[in-house]
Every structure is written in structure tokens, then in C-alpha cells.
C-alpha positions as CSV (number, residue, x, y, z in Angstrom):
1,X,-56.5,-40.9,-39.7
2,X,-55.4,-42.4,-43.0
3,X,-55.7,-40.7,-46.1
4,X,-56.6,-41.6,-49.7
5,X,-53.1,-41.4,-50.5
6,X,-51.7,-43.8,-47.6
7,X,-50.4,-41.2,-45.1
8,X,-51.7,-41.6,-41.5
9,X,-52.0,-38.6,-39.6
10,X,-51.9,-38.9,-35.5
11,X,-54.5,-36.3,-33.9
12,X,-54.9,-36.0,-31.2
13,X,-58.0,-37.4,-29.1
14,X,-60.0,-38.1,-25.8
15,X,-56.9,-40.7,-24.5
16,X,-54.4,-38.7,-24.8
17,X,-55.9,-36.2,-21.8
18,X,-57.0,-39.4,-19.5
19,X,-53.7,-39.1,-17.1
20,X,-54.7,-35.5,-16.7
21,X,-58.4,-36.5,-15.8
22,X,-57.4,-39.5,-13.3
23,X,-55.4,-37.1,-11.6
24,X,-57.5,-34.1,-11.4
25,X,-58.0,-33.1,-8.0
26,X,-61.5,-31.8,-8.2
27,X,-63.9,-33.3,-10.3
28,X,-67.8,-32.2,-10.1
29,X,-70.7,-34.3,-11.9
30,X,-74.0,-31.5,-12.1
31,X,-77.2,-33.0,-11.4
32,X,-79.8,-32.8,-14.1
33,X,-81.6,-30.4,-12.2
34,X,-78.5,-27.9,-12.0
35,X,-77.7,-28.2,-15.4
36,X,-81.6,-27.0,-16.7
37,X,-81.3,-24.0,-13.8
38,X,-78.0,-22.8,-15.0
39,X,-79.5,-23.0,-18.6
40,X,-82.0,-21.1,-17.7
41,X,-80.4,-18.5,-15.7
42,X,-78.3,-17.9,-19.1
43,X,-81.6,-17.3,-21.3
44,X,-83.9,-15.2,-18.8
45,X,-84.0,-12.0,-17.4
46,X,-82.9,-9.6,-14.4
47,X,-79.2,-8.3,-14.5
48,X,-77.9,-11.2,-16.6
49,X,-74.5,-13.4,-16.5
50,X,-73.2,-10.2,-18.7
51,X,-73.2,-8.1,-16.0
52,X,-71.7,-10.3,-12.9
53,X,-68.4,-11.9,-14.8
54,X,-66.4,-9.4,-12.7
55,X,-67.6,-12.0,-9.6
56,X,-66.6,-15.2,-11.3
57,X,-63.7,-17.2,-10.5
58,X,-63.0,-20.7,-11.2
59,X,-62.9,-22.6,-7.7
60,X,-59.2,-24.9,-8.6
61,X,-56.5,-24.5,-11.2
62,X,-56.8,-28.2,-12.5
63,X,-61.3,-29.1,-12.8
64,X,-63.6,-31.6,-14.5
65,X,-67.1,-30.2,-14.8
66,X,-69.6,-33.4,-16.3
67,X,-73.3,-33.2,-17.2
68,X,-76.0,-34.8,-18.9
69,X,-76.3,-33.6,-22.1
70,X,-79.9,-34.7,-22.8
71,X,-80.9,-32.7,-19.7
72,X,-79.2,-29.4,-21.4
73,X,-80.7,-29.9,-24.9
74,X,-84.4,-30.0,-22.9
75,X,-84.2,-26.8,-21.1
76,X,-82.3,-25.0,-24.3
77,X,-85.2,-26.4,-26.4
78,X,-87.7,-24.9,-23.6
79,X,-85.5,-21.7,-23.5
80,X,-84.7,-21.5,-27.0
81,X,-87.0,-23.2,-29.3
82,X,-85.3,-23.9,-32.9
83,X,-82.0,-24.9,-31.2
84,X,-80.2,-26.5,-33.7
85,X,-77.9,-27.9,-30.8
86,X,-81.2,-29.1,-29.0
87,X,-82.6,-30.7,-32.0
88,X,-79.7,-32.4,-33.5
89,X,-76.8,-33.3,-31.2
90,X,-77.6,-37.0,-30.0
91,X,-75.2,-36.9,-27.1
92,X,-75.6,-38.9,-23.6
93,X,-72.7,-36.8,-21.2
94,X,-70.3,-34.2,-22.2
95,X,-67.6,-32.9,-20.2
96,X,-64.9,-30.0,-19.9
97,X,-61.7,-30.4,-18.3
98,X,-60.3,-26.9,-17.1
99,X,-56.5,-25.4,-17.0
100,X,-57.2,-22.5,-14.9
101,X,-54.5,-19.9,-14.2
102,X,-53.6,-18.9,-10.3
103,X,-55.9,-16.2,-10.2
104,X,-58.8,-17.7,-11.3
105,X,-59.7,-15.4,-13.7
106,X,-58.2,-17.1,-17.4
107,X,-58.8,-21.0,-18.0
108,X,-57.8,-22.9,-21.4
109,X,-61.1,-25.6,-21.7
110,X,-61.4,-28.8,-23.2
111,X,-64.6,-29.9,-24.6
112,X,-65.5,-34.3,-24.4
113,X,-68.7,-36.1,-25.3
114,X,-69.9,-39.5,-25.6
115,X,-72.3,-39.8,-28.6
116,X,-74.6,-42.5,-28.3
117,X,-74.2,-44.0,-31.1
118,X,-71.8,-47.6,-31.3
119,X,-69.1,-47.9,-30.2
120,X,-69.7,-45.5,-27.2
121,X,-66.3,-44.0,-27.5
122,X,-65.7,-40.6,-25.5
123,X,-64.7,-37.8,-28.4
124,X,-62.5,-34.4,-27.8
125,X,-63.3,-31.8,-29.4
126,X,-60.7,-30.5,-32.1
127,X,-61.1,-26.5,-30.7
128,X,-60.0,-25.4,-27.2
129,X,-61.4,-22.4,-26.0
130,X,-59.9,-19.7,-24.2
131,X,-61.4,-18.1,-21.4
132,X,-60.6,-14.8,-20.1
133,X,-62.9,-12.8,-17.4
134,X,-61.1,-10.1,-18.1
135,X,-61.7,-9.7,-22.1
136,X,-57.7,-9.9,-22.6
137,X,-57.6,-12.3,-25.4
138,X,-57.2,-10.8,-28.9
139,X,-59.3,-12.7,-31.8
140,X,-59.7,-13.3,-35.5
141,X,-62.6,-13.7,-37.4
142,X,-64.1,-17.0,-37.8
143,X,-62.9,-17.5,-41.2
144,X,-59.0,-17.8,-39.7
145,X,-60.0,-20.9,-37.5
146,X,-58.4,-23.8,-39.7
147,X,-55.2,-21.1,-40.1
148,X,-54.9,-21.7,-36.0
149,X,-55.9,-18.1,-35.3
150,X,-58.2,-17.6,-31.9
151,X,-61.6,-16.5,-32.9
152,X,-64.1,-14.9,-31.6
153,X,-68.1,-15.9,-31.2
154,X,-71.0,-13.3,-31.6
155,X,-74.5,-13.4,-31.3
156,X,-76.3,-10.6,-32.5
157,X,-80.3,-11.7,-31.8
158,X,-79.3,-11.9,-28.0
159,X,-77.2,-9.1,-25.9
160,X,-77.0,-11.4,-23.0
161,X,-75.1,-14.1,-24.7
162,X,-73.0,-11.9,-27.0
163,X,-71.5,-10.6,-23.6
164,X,-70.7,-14.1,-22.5
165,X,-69.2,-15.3,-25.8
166,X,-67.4,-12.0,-25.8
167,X,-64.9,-13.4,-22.9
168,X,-63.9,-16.2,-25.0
169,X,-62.2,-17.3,-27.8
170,X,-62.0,-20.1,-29.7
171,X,-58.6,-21.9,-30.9
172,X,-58.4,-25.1,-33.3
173,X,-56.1,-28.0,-31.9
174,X,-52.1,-27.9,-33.3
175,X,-52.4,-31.2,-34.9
176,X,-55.9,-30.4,-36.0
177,X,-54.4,-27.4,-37.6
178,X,-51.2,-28.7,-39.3
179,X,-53.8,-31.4,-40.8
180,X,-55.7,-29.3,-42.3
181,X,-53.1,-27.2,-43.1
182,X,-51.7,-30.2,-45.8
183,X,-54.6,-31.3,-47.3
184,X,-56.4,-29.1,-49.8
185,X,-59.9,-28.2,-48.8
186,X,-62.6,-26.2,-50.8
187,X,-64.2,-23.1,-49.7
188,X,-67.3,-24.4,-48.5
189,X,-66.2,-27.4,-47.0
190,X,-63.6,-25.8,-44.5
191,X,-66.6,-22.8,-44.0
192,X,-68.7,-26.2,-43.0
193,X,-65.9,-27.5,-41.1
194,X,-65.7,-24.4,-39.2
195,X,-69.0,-23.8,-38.3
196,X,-69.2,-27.4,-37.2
197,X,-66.3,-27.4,-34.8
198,X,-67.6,-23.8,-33.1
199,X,-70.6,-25.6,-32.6
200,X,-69.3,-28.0,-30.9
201,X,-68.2,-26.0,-28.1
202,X,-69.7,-22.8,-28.0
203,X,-72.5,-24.1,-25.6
204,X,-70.2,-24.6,-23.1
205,X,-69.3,-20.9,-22.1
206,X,-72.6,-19.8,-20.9
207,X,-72.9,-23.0,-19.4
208,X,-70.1,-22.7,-17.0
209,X,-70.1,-19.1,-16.6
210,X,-73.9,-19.9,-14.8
211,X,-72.2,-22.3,-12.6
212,X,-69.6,-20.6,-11.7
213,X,-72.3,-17.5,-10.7
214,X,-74.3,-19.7,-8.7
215,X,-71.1,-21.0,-6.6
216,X,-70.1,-17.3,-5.9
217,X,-73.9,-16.2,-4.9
218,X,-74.7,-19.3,-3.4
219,X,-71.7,-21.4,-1.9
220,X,-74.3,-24.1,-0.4
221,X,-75.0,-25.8,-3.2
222,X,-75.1,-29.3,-2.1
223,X,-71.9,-30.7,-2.8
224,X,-72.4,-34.8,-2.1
225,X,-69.0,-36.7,-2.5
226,X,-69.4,-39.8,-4.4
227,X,-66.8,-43.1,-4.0
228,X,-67.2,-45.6,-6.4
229,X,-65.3,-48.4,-4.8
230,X,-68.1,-50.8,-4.5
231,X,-69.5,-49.6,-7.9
232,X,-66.1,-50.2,-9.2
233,X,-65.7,-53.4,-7.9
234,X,-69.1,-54.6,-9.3
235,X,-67.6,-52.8,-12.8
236,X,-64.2,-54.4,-12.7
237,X,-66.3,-58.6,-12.7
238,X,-68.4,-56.9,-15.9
239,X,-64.8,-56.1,-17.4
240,X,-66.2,-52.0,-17.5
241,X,-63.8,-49.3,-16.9
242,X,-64.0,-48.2,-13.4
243,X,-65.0,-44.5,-12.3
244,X,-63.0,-42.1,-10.9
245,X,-63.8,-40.3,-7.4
246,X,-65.9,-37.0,-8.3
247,X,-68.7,-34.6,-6.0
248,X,-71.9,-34.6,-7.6
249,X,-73.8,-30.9,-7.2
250,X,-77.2,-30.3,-6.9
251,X,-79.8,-28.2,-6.1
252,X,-81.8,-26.2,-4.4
253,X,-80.6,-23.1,-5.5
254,X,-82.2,-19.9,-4.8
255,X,-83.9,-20.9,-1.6
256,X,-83.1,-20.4,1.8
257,X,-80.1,-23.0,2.5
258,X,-80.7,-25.7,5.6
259,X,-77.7,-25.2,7.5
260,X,-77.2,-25.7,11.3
261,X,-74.8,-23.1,12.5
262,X,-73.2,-22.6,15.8
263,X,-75.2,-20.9,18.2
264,X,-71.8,-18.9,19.8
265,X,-70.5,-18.3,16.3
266,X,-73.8,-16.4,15.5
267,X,-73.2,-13.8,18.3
268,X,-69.0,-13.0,17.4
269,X,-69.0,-10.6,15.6
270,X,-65.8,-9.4,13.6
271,X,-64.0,-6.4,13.7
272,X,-65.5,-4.0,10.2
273,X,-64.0,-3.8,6.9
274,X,-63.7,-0.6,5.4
275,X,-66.6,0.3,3.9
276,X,-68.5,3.7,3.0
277,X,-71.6,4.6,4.9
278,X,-73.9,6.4,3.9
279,X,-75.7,9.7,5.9
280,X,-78.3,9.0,8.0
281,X,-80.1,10.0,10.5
282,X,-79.3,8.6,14.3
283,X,-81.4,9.2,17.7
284,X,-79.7,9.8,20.9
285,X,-82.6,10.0,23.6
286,X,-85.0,12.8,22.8
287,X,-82.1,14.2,19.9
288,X,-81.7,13.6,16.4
289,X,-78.6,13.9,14.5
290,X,-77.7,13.9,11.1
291,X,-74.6,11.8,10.3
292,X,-73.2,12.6,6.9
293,X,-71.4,9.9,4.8
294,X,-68.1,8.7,5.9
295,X,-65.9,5.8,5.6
296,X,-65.7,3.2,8.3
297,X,-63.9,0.0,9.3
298,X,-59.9,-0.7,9.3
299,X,-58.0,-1.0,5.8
300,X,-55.8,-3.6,7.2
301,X,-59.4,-5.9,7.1
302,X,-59.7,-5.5,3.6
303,X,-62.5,-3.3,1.4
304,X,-66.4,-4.3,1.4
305,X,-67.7,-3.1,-1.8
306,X,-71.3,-3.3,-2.3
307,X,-73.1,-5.3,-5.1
308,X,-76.9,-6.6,-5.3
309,X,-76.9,-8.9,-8.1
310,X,-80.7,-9.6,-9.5
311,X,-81.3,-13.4,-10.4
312,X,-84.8,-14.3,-12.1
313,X,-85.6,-17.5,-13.7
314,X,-88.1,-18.1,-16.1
315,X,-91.8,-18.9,-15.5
């Protein structure tokens, strides 16, 4: 970026994270219809994302997660009419690429689009955004973004999506920072600048957090792996860059999954988990007994601990 006075500054930008993207090993592409359901399961009702983020993990330490961002503005304009991200973000894909932690449980993101406007360029976003499942990051006020301070998101008309934006923060790129830590900016450009570069990837929490719900609840998601060698071939004679091995997830979601199990496997049965039971009454012949709570199962097996998780979509 070269200023009025004849410095260049080097930030940093979409190339500089395309070794780390080529050799990704997981990489998912949602289907359009994925990316409106986990929309909508962010905006409607029953126990909400809020309340389940203690089941979420990310499913690798090292992820690509790609969508269609004109199928995300539709169902946020649906969900959410007067989106200001729905209305005015002329975007064709966006992407995150994910640093997860071991655990699965903490993830630094990194938000990419590709605008459609000439030259179709991909762009990174100058703010990374911390996620932690476990609400362990601390966080400044919005105002501190440019200073390089993680900030926090609120939303005050919606409880549902305060409680997801509450497990993140938001953190402005080191070179980002530094350049706008020389150049001298007026108040209500850098409060502009601020709310712009939130914007850009606040939308991508609830987003993923939806996803990775329905992975947890539903693990059958079809998962289709795609290999582009033929495309690529057909890419490489059009001098286009070629694409890079990825699983494209779809629906159904929420219906009964069509898998063919084994027929033995169905009748093994494993040896019980500790788990409590509660008291009950059991018949033995012409008796009845009363059977008052107690544990059951073997420690060494694990724990089972009970949750029923409400999912609704809206009509």
C-alpha cells in the first residue's frame, strides 16, 4: 500500500496463507442448502446454539470451511430482514481457514472472500477472531481494535446471538495494526474503520458454531469427496488456477439418515458405561418391586451423561 508521502507499507493478504491452504488436510465446501439450514438454526427457536457450545468441537486442528455467500445473505435476509450484511455485501464465496488447538475447544479463524467485482481477487480479512468454547479469552471494547486489543461483539436485540458472539473475540492483524498505528486517522474515520472490519467477520461465528452442532447431533451428514483432477486438467488448457482436493457437505439434516448397517453389529451389545438410573418400578412374575435410583455400568468405560438438545427450524 503506498502512501501520499511515498512510503509503501507490506500487509499482509490472501497469498500469503495459500501454502497453509494447499496443505490443509481437511478442507469442506457446504452446499447451499447447509449453509441456509445452519443460518436458520442460528435465528430460530428451541434450546438455541447458546445453550449447546459445551458439545462443540472443531473436527481437525488445521480446517478450511467454504460457502456460497449469496446463499447466506438469502436466508439471513429471510431470517433477518434489514440485514445490512444481506443487503449490501456483493460477495460470490467466502471462506475461513481454522488453527484449532488439540482439544478442540479454542481455534484462531481467518476470514477470505472473493468480491465479485473485477479483478476477482480472493481478499483476507484485516481482523482474526478468536474462538474459545470455553469463554477464556479476555476483551476490550470495540473502540481499542486499531490499538491491537481483542474485542468483544454484543448484540443486545437478540439473546441467542449475544451468547454466540460472547465466545469470541475479535483481534486486528499485526501489520494491519502497526499501519494504522503510523498514520494519523480522525475520530470518525477509524470508528468507520472499525465498525467496517467487525463487520466483516462477525457473521462467521454463528455460522460455524451451527455447523459444528449439526456434525455433533448429526455425524451423517453427507460427506461426498470431490477430486478435481479432470476438472483441473480442463483448468490448466484455459490457463485457470487449479482446485485443490476438498469434501463437499450436504444435507438432509434432521431426518432419519439412510444407512445400511450390519445386521450382527446391531445385536452386540457393549458392556454399560456408568451412568445413573433412575427408580422405577420392575415386575418379576406376579411381583412388583420398586428399584430406587442407583448408579450403573463400569467407570473404566467412561461416564454417559444425559442431554436432549431441542432443534426447531423456522416455518
Amino acid at each position: 500500500m503506498r502512501q501520499d508521502d511515498g512510503s509503501c507499507w507490506r500487509l499482509r493478504g490472501a497469498s500469503d496463507f495459500a501454502p497453509q491452504l494447499r496443505e490443509c488436510p481437511l478442507r469442506y465446501v457446504l452446499s447451499d442448502e447447509l449453509v441456509r439450514t445452519c443460518i436458520a438454526l442460528t435465528y430460530a427457536g428451541g434450546d438455541g446454539l447458546g445453550g449447546c457450545l459445551d458439545l462443540l468441537h472443531l473436527p481437525a486442528e488445521r480446517l478450511w470451511i467454504e460457502w456460497s455467500e449469496a446463499a447466506r445473505c438469502e436466508e439471513l435476509a429471510r431470517c433477518w430482514p434489514g440485514c445490512a450484511r444481506a443487503a449490501g455485501w456483493d460477495v460470490v464465496r467466502a471462506g475461513m481457514l481454522i488453527a484449532a488447538h488439540p482439544g478442540g475447544r479454542s481455534a484462531r479463524l481467518r476470514t477470505f472472500w472473493l468480491p465479485r467485482s473485477e479483478p476477482q481477487e480472493p481478499v483476507l480479512a484485516p481482523v482474526e477472531t478468536l474462538l474459545d468454547l470455553d469463554g477464556g479469552v479476555s476483551a476490550s471494547p470495540t473502540g481499542a481494535l486499531l490499538e491491537g486489543h481483542a474485542v468483544a461483539l454484543a448484540d443486545s436485540g437478540d439473546d441467542g446471538t449475544d451468547a454466540l458472539l460472547h465466545c469470541a473475540r475479535f483481534r486486528l492483524d499485526a501489520l494491519w495494526q502497526e499501519y494504522y498505528g503510523r498514520v494519523t486517522l480522525g475520530a470518525a474515520l477509524r470508528a468507520q474503520l472499525t465498525e467496517q472490519a467487525l463487520a466483516s467477520v462477525a457473521f462467521d461465528v454463528p455460522l460455524l458454531l451451527a455447523l459444528l452442532l449439526l456434525l455433533c447431533v448429526r455425524d451423517d451428514l453427507v460427506r461426498a469427496p470431490v477430486n478435481p483432477h479432470r476438472l483441473n486438467a480442463k483448468r490448466a488448457r484455459l490457463g485457470k488456477a487449479p482446485l485443490l482436493e476438498h469434501l463437499e457437505i450436504s444435507c438432509p439434516v434432521l431426518t432419519p439418515p439412510a444407512t445400511a448397517r450390519d445386521a450382527a453389529s446391531e445385536h452386540a451389545r457393549r458392556a454399560p458405561r456408568l451412568h445413573h438410573v433412575r427408580g422405577h418400578l420392575v415386575r418379576r412374575h406376579d411381583s412388583l418391586y420398586w428399584r430406587s435410583p442407583h448408579w450403573r455400568g463400569h467407570v473404566r468405560l467412561g461416564c454417559v451423561r444425559s442431554r436432549t438438545v431441542e432443534l426447531r427450524l423456522p416455518d
